[in-house]
C-alpha positions in Angstrom: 109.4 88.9 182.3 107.5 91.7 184.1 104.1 92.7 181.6 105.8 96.1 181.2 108.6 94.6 179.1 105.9 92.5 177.2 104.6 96.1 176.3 107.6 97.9 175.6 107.8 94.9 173.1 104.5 95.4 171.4 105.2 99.2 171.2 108.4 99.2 169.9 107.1 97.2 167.2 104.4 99.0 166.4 106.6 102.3 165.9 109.5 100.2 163.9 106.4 99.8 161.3 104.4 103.0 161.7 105.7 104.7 158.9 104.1 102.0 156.5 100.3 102.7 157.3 100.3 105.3 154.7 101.6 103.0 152.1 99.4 101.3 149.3 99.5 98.3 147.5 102.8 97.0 146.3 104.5 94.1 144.3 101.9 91.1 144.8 99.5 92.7 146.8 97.5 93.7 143.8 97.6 90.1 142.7 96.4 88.7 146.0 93.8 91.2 146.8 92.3 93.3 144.3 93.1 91.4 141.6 91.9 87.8 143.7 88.4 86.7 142.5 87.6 85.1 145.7 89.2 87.8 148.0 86.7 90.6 146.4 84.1 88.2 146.8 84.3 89.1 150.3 82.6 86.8 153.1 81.0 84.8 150.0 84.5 83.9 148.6 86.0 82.6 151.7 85.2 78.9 151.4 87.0 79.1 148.1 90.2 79.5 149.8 89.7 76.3 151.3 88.8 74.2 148.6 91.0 75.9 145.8 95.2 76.8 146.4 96.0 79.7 147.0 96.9 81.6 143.3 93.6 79.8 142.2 91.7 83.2 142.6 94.0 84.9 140.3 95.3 82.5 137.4 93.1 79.7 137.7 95.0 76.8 138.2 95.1 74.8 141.6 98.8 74.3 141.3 101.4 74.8 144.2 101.1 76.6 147.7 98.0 76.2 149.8 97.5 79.5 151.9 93.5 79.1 153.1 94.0 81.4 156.4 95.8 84.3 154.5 93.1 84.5 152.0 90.4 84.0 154.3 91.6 87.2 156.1 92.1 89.1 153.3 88.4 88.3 152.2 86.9 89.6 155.4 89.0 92.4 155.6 87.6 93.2 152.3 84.1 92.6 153.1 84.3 95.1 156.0 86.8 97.6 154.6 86.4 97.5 150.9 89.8 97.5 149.5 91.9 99.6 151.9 95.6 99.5 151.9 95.9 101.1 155.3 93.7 98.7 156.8 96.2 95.9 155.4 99.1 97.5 156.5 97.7 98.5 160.2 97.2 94.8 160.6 100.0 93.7 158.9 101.7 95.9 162.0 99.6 94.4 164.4 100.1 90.9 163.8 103.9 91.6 164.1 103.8 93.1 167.1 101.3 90.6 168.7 103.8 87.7 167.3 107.2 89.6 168.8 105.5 89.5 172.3 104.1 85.9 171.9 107.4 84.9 171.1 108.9 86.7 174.1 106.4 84.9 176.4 107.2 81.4 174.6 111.0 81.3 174.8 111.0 83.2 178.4 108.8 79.9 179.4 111.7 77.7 177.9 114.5 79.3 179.7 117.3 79.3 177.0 118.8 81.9 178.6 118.8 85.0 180.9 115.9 86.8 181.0 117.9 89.9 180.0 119.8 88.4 177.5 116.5 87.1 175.7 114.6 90.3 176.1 117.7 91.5 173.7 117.0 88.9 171.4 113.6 90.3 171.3 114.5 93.7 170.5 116.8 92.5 168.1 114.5 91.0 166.1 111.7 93.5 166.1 114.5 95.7 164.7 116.1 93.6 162.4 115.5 95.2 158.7 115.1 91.8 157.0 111.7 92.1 158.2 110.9 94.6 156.1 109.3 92.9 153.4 107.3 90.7 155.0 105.6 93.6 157.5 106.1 96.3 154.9 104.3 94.0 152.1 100.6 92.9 152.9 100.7 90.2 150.9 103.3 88.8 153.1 101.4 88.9 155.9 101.2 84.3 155.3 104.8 84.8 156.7 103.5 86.6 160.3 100.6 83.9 160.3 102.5 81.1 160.1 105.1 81.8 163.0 102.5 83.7 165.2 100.1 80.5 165.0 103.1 78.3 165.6 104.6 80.2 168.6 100.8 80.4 170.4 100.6 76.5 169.5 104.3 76.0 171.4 103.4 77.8 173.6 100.4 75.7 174.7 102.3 72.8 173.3 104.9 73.7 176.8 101.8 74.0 178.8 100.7 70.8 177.6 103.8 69.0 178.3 103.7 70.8 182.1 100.1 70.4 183.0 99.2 67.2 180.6 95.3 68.4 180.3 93.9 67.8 177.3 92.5 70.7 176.6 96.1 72.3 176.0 97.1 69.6 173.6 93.9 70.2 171.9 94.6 74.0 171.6 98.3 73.5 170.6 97.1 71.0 167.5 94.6 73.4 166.8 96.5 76.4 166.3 99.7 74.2 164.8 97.4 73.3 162.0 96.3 77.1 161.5 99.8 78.0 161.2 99.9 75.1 158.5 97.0 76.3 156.9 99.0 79.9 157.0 102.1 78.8 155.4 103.3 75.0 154.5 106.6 76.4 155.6 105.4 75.8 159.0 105.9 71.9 158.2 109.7 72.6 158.7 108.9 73.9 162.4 107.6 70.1 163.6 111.0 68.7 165.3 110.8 72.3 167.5 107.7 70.2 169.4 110.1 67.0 169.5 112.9 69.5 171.0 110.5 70.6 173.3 109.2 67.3 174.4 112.8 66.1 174.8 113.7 69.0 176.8 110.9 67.9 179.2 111.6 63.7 179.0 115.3 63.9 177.9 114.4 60.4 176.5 113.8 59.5 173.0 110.9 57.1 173.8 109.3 59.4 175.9 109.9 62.3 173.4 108.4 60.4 170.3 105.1 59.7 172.4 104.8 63.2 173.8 105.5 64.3 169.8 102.6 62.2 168.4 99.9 64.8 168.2 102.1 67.5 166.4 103.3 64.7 164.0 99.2 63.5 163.5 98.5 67.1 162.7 101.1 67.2 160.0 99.6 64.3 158.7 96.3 65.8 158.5 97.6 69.2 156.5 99.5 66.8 153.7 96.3 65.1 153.2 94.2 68.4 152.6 97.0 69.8 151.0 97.5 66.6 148.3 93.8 66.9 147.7 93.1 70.9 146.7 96.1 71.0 145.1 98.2 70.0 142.2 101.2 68.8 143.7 104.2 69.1 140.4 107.1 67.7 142.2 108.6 67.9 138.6 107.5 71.2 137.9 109.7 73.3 135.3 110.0 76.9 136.5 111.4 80.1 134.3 115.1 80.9 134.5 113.9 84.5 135.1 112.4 83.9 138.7 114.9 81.1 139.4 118.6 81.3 137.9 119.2 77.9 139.1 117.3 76.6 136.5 119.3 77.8 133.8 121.7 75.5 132.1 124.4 74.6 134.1 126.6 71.7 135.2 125.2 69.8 138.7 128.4 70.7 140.4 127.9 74.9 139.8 124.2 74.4 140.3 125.3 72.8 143.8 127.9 75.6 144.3 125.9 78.8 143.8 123.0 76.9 146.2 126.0 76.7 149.0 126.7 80.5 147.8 123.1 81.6 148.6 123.4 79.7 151.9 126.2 81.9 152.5 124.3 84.9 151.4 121.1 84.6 153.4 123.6 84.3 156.7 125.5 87.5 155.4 121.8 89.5 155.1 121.5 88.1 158.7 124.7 90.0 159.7 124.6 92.9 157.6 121.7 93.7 155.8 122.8 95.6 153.1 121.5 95.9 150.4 118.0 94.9 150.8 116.3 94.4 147.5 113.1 93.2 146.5 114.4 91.3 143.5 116.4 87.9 143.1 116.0 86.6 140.2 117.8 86.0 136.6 121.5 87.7 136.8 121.4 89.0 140.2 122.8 85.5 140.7 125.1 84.2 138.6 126.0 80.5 138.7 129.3 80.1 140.7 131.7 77.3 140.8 133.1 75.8 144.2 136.0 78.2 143.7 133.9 80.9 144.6 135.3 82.6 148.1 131.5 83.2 149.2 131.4 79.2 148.6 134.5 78.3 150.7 133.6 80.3 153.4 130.5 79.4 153.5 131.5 75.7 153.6 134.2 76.6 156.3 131.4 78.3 158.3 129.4 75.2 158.2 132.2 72.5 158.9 133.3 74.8 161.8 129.5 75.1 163.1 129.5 71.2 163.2 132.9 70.6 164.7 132.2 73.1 167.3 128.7 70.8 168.1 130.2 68.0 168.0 132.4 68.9 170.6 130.2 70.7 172.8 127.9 67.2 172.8 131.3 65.5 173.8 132.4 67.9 176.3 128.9 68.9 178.0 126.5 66.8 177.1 123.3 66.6 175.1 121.6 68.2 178.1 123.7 71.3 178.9 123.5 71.9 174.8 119.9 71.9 173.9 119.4 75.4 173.8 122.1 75.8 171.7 120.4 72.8 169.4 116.9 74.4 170.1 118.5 77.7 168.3 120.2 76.0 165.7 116.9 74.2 164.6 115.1 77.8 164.6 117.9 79.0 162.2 118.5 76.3 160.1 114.8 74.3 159.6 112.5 76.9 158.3 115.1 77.5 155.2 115.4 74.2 154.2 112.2 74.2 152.1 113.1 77.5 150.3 116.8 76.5 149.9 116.1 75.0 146.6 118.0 71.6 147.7 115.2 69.4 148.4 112.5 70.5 145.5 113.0 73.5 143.3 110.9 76.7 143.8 109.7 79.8 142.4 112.4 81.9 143.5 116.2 81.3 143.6 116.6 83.3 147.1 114.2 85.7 148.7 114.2 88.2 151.9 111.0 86.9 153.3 112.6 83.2 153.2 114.5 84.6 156.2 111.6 85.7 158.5 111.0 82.8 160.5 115.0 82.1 160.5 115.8 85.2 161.9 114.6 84.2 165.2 117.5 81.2 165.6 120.0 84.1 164.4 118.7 86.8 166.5 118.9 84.0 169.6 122.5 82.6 168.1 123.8 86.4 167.9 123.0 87.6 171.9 124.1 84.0 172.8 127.1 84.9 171.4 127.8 88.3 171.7 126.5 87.2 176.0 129.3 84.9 175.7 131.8 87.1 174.9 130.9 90.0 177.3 131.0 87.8 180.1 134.3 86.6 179.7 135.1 90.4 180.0 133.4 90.3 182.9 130.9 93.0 181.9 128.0 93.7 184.4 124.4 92.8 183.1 123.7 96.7 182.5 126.7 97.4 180.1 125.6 94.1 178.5 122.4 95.7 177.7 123.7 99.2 176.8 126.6 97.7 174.5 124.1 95.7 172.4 121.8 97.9 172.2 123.9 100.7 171.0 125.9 99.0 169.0 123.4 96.5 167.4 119.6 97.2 167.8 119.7 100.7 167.2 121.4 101.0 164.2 119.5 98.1 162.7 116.3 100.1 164.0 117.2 102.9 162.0 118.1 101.0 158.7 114.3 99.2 159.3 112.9 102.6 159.3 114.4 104.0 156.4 113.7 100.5 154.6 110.3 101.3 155.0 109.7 104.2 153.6 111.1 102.0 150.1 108.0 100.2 149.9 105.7 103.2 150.1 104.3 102.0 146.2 105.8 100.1 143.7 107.6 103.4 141.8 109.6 104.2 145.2 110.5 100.8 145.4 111.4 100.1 142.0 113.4 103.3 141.6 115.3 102.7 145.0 116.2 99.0 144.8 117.3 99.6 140.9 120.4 101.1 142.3 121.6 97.6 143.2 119.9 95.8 140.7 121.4 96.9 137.7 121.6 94.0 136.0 118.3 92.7 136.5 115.8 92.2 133.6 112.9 92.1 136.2 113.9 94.8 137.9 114.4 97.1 134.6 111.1 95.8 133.7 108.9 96.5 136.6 110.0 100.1 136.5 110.0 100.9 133.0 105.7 99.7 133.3 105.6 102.2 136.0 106.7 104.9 133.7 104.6 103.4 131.0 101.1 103.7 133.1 102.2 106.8 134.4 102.3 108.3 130.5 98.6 106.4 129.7 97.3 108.8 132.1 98.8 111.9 130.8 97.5 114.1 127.7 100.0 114.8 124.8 102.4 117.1 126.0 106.4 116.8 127.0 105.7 115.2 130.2 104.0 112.6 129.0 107.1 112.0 125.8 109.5 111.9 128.7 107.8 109.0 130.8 107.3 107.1 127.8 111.3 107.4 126.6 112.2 106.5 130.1 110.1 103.6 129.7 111.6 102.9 126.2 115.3 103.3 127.8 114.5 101.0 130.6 112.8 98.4 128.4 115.9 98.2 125.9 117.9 97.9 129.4 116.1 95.0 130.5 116.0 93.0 126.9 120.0 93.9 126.7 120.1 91.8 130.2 117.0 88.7 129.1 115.1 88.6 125.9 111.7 87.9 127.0 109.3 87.8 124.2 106.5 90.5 125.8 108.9 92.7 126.3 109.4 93.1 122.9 105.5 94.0 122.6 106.2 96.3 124.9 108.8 97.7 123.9 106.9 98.0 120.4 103.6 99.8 121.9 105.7 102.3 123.6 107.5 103.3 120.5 104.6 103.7 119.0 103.5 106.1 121.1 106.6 108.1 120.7 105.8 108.1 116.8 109.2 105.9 116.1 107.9 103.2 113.7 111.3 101.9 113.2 111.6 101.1 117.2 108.4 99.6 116.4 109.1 97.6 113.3 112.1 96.7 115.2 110.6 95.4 118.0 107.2 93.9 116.9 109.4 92.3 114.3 111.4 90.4 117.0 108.2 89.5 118.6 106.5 87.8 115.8 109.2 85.8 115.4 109.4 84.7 118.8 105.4 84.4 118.6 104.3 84.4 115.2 100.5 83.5 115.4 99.7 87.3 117.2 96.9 88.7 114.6 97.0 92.2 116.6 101.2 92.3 116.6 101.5 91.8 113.0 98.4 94.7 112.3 100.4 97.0 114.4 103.7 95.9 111.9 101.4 96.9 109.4 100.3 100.5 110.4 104.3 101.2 111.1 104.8 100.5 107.6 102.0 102.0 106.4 103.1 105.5 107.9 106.2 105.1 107.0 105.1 104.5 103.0 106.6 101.9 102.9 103.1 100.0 101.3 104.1 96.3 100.0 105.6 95.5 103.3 102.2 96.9 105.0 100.2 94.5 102.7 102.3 91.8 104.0 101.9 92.4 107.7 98.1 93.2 107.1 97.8 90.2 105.0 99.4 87.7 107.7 97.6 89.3 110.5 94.3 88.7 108.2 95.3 85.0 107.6 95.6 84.6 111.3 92.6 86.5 112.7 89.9 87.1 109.7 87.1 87.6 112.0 88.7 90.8 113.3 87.0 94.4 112.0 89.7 96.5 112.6 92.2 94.1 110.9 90.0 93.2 108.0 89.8 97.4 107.9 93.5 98.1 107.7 94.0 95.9 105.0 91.2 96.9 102.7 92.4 100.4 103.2 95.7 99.2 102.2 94.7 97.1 99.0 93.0 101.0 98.4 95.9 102.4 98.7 98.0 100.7 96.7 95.2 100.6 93.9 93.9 96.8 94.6 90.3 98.1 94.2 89.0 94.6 93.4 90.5 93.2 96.9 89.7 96.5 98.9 85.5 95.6 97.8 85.7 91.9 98.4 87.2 91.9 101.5 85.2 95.0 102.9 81.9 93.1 101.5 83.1 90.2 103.5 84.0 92.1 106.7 80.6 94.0 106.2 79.0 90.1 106.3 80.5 89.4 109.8 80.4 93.3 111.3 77.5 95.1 109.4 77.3 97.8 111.7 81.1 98.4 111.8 81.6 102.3 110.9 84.7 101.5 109.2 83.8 99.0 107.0 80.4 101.1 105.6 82.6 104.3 105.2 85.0 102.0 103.3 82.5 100.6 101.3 80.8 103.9 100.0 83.8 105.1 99.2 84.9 102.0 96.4 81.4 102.1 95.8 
């Protein structure tokens, strides 16, 4: 490859994400950076990500991924920047575009196929809108990480197995073990070294001894990783992020996993819609009857036969780039497919950064293929894919973008195609929520707080989730509908009875709507609960005033007065039974 191609690479990729350095935070960026105790620690916080995994900073608990590098950058960007979304996103850019021409340079080195043919493949993939999340989202930034530090340490891995200084192997375990340190997904990336080594030997022997220093280095990163974190290979997660976890029989559970299998490789050929949310009832559990299933099942029986002929016919050295490919495509999703180990998520866009590269090179190999049986010339190769493929998908990237611009424009867009998706009708109705907290009273401020309401009832119609209830509750209470509220707080408590505040707020519904015994109640059970609170211990003195219980209204301000004796409240209360 002539250095201007490297650059038109770099550029290119830098304009398919320029619209995004105006963005702000979004989705888990608040959660990983402004919200991250060691990330706003700055430089001071950075060995923390070491020694601690990597949601430790935000919920405490040194339970799942291990992510030091990610945080590590996020922590310095912090301490020079402050919290600046532009700065994020301009790197975010930057470290895309570095990895697209790194990439470029490692396969070009490799020779799996023409030079032209490859530089397609390149374009391809800068253009390809799956990427949008992970370049578009900061937080996602583990995902560029992880295949840039991998494709520098093949890189030097190749060099290593050309030049055998040491010095190169050194560099290539080095920056294998930061891509590690980046994402664990990178584990699923070792046999690419083993590929490579038997590409050079085209022995097994030979390619087990060349692979020792990759496989030692994976060795190293389980230790670290088994000792920071809590490792729950039984781990039970929530049917809301991951539908496969809802009750099911083994062989529909098995089906809709073949089903996503099929989906991921649909978003890799058409990728529409894109959407930010997976999880409960977006994905329903399927049966092996499904068509998405069969096909999918077809797909992969044909992919097989068709390898196992080309072995018999050509030979396992005419067909390792096609096995090279393969391995790009189909290792990095095994650890997210849900097969092995259950996750967080039941499928997810990002899952198919990394595995977009085998597509990208599978697609041109193809589509090459094809052309040249039609004995095309190398230009109209070029112009046919490129008009046909990249550009469109350039366009659709673009446009993507501008989605992700804050968590309102993607909420609102995406809830097109997620109409039946709690989450989704969730996220959006606390957009509308916040957006009313900051208003005065006025109409503006009634109509974000009904559209909140509306979206709230939405997403309980799709999952009862017990805080959304609360929710749900608080927002009618702003909008003066105590029935919505004893409605909803009512649902709550029963789903979470010991909530001292919820059954107070129960209580002040009643009370403005007169309806005084059942406020007692409410007052009275939140009181039982919580008798330390003032402003519980308040409302229910008040009440007993109310409802002419003067003996109960004086003992129980006298006792609030015993733990709070400078509460306003309680002393106005007081002089007045007094």
């Amino acid at each position: 490859m002539k250095p201007l191609q490297y650059l038109v690479i770099f550029g290119v990729a830098l304009a398919m994400y320029a619209n995004t350095l105006g963005h702000g935070y979004v989705l888990d960026d608040k959660a990983i950076i402004t919200q991250n105790t060691f990330t706003q620690q700055g430089f001071a916080g950075i060995a923390d990500h070491f020694t601690h995994s990597y949601w430790f900073g935000i919920n405490g608990k040194d339970a799942g991924n291990y992510r030091p590098i990610s945080g590590v950058s996020f922590s310095i960007e912090h301490a020079l920047f402050g919290n600046s979304p532009f700065i994020g996103h301009l790197l975010n850019v930057l470290c895309f575009a570095l990895l697209c021409v790194v990439l470029l340079r490692w396969l070009t080195r490799l020779k799996l196929m023409d030079d032209v043919w490859l530089y397609l493949a390149m374009l391809l993939f800068v253009a390809h809108p799956i990427h949008t999340e992970v370049v578009a989202n900061i937080k996602s930034r583990d995902e560029i990480y992880c295949l840039l530090f991998f494709a520098l340490s093949a890189n030097q891995f190749w060099t290593w197995l050309e030049d055998k200084k040491p010095m190169s192997m050194l560099g290539a375990a080095i920056l294998f073990l930061v891509a590690l340190l980046s994402k664990e997904t990178a584990l699923a990336l070792l046999p690419v070294y083993m590929l490579m080594a038997y590409k050079k030997s085209e022995r097994i022997p030979e390619t087990i001894k060349l692979s020792i220093t990759p496989i030692a280095v994976s060795a190293i990163f389980l230790a670290i990783y088994f000792s920071v974190t809590e490792v729950l290979l039984d781990q039970q997660y929530h049917v809301f992020d991951n539908a496969l976890t809802q009750p099911g029989s083994a062989s529909d559970v098995l089906a809709t996993k073949i089903w996503i299998m099929g989906e991921y490789l649909r978003l890799l050929f058409i990728p529409h819609p894109l959407v930010y949310d997976y999880s409960f009832n977006t994905i329903p559990l399927v049966s092996f009857s499904n068509f998405q299933v069969l096909l999918t099942l077809g797909a992969l029986i044909a992919l097989i036969g068709w390898r196992i002929r080309q072995f018999k016919n050509r030979g396992v050295k005419s067909e390792q780039h096609h096995t090279f490919i393969l391995a790009l495509l189909i290792l990095p999703i095994i650890p997210v497919s849900n097969f092995l180990f259950p996750i967080g998520a039941t499928m997810a866009e990002r899952f198919l950064f990394i595995p977009s590269l085998g597509f990208v090179l599978l697609a041109v190999s193809g589509i090459s293929m094809i052309l040249n049986k039609l004995a095309l010339t190398k230009k109209i190769h070029a112009q046919v894919v490129m008009v046909l493929i990249i550009v469109p998908m350039a366009l659709v990237t673009f446009s993507r973008n501008g989605d992700w611009k804050s968590d309102e424009t993607l909420f609102t867009h995406d809830l097109q195609h997620l109409n039946q998706s709690a989450k989704a009708h969730h996220n959006l109705a606390n957009i509308y929520k916040a957006k009313a907290e900051k208003l005065g009273p006025g109409a503006k401020r009634v109509t974000y707080y009904e559209s909140a309401a509306t979206l709230m009832e939405q997403a309980l119609s799709i999952y009862e989730v017990q805080e959304f209830h609360h929710e749900l509750g608080l927002i009618y209470g702003e909008l003066g509908k105590w029935e919505g509220v004893k409605k909803s707080l009512g649902r709550y408590v029963e789903m979470n009875p010991t909530d001292a505040t919820a059954w107070m707020q129960i209580g002040i519904a009643h009370g403005i709507s007169q309806e005084m015994d059942e406020a007692v109640l409410a007052f009275e059970r939140a009181y039982e609960i919580d008798p330390s609170d003032a402003e519980i211990t308040l409302n229910l003195a008040k009440t007993y005033a109310m409802t002419n219980q003067s003996i109960e209204a004086k003992t129980l301000t006298r006792q609030g007065l015993k733990i709070h004796p400078k509460n306003k409240g309680l002393l106005e209360l007081d002089a007045q039974l007094n």
